[in-house]
C-alpha positions, 0 to 999 in steps of 0.5 A: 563508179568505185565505193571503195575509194578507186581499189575497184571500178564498175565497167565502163558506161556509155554516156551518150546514144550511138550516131554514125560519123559524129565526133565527141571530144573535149568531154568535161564532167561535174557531180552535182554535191547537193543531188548527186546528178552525174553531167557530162558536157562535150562537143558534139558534130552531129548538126555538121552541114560541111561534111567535114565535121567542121561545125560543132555544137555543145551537148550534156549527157546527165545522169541520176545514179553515175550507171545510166545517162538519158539522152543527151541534148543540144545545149548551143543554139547555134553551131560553131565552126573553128576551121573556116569562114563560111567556107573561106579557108584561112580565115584571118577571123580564127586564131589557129593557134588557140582552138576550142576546149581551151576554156571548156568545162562544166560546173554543177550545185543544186540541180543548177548546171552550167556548161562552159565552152568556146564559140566562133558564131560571131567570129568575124563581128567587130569588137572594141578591140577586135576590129581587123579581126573581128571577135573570134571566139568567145566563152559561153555558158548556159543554165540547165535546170 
């Protein structure tokens, strides 16, 4: 935090509470203009069931004065899995070349959040278009309130 226009910061904060072997990457952030809230949105793989930290899910890290985050929650409610499918590796349902965080972010106003993020929960669902390969990843996003 800085309330000298960025001359001086405050010491690095942690937004999130600390889980052994758990991944966080991809992290957005958006301060609410109407209530000042501080919200952090991030992939998270602490619901990973691969072992390899394949699965990912959305979680948000809020906080009231930008100095302490409460704990962070879940915000997808089902896993993403952009490595493989249902253990098949390669699969022809992921696009490789196009991962997540690739349409990631988070927007705030009025206490309203909305994380935004890629999944590939159904990633092998035909589409009207997406036949052969199925969905892939779509864009998501949820209301927090």
């Amino acid at each position: 935090m800085s309330d000298d226009t960025g001359v001086s910061w405050s010491g690095r904060r942690t937004i999130a509470e600390s889980l052994p072997r758990v991944d966080r990457f991809n992290h957005w952030l958006a301060t609410d203009p109407v209530t000042g809230q501080v919200n952090v949105s991030y992939y998270d793989t602490r619901n990973d069931t691969t072992g390899s930290g394949f699965m990912t899910d959305v979680y948000l890290s809020q906080s009231a004065d930008g100095q302490s985050f409460g704990p962070s929650f879940r915000v997808t409610d089902v896993s993403s899995n952009e490595h493989d499918c249902n253990g098949t590796f390669p699969c022809d349902s992921i696009n490789y070349g196009n991962q997540q965080g690739d349409y990631e972010g988070v927007a705030a106003r009025g206490g309203v959040v909305h994380p935004i993020w890629t999944d590939s929960r159904r990633n092998q669902v035909p589409g009207p278009t997406c036949q052969l390969r199925g969905l892939m990843e779509e864009v998501f996003t949820a209301t927090v309130k």
